[in-house]
N, C-alpha and C positions, 0 to 999 in steps of 0.2 A: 058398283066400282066405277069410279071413274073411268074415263074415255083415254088410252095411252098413256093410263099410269105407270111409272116402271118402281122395280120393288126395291125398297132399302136395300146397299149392300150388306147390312149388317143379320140381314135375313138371307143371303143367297146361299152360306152355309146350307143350308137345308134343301137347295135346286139338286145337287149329284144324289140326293138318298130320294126326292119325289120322282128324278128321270129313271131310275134303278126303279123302282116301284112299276113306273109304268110300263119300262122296257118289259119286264116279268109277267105282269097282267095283260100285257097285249099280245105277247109273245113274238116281241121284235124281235130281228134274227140279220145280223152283217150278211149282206149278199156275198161276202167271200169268206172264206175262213183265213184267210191271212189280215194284215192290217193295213192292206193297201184298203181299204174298203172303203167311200165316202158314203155309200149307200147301206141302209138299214132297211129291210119289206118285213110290212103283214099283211097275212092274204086276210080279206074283210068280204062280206058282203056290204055290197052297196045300200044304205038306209036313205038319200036324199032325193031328193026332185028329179024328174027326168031329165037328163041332158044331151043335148047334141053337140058334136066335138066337131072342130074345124073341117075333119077330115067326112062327116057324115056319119061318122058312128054315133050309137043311140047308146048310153047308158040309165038303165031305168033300176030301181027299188029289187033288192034280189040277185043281182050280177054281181060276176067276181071279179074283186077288182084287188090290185097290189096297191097298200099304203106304203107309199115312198117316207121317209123319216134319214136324216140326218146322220154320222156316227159320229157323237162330240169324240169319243177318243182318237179319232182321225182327226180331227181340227185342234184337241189337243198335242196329237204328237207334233203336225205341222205347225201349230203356233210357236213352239220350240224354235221349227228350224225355218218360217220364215215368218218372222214379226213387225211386217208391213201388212197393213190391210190390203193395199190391192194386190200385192204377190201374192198374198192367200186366195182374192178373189178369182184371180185368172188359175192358181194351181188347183182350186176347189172345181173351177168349170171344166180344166184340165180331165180331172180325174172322175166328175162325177158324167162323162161323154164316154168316159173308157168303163165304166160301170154299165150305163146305162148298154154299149155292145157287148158288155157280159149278159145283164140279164136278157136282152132277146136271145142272143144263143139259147140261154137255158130254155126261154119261152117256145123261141123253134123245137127245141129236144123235147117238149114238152116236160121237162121237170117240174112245173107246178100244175100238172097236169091239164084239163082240158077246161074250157070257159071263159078264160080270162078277158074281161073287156077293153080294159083299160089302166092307167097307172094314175094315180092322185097322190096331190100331198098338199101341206100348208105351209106356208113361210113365208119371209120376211126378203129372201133372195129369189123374187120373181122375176126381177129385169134378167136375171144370168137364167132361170129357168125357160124364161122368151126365146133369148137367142138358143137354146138348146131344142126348141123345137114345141116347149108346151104351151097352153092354150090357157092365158089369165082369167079367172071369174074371181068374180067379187065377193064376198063373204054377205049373208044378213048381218043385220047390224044386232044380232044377239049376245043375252049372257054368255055362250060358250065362244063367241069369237074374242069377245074380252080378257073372258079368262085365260082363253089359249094365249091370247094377245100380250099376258101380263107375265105367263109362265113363259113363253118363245122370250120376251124381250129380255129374263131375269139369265137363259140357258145364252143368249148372246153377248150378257155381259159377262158371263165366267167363262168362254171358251172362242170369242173371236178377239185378235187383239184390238187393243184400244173400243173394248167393248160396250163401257161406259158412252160414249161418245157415238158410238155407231148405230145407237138405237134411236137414232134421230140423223135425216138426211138434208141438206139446204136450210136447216132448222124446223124442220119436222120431226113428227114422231114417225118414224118407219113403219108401214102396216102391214098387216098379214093378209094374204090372198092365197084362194086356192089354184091349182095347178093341173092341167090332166094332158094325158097322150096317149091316146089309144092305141090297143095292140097291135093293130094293121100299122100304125103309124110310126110306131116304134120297131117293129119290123122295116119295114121300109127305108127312116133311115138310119137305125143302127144293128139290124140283122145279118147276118152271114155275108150275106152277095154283098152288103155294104163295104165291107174288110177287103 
């Protein structure tokens, strides 16, 4: 597959029934049960490399760690009600900082119980997950980053506005990087005493 292909529109019909797919096999789940939600988690065990997080935490092969994901039906109701890109961008960083001190409460309360290392995710909105506090790594340059690469760019052109266009930045193609924040870190600063 090419290097930051993006997929006909005439195929994105088919992106809302593959995300539904995966939402269900992964068993993604709205950190809230209301629709304020920007945030989506699965708990995973960790399968990659070992890593060391800004803060000195270790995550190795085997930890439990929270995938962070997206919930396009939050980007879809806000596309509604504000269809400028960057008022998305800032209400997106908005909301996903007031998530992000939901889930340490629960992490403090220990609701997903005991282990938890760290938080990870993949995207294409790295620069806003920077200033939130997370720690940018680079992807291999593999088949699955591709692919993720080709499926991420297809789910931004059917639910950010002006989506077509956004999958390219200064005339680039936007790329996907992974994202982490360790639990102490996320404690820190968006836990309890934080508030």
């Amino acid at each position: 597959m090419p290097k930051n292909r993006v997929p006909p529109r005439f195929l994105l019909f088919l992106w809302p029934i593959i995300d539904r797919l995966i939402i269900i096999s992964y068993h993604i789940k709205p950190l809230r049960t209301d629709e304020n939600s920007i945030i989506c988690l699965e708990l995973r065990r960790y399968k990659g490399r070992p890593i060391i997080l800004s803060d000195g935490s270790k995550v190795t092969a085997g930890d439990r760690t929270i995938e962070l994901h997206l919930n396009n039906a939050w980007f879809r109701k806000q596309r509604e009600v504000t269809p400028i890109a960057s008022g998305l961008y800032w209400e997106a960083l908005h909301w996903f900082a007031k998530d992000l001190s939901y889930l340490a409460k629960q992490l403090a309360d220990g609701t997903f119980g005991r282990g938890i290392t760290a938080l990870h995710g993949i995207t294409f909105l790295h620069m806003g997950a920077r200033r939130l506090g997370f720690q940018i790594e680079e992807l291999p340059n593999a088949l699955w980053k591709r692919l993720t690469q080709f499926y991420l760019t297809g789910l931004m052109q059917i639910f950010h506005p002006q989506g077509r266009e956004r999958v390219k930045a200064n005339g680039k193609p936007l790329e996907i990087k992974g994202i982490w924040l360790s639990k102490a870190e996320l404690l820190r600063k968006y836990g309890p005493s934080h508030l």
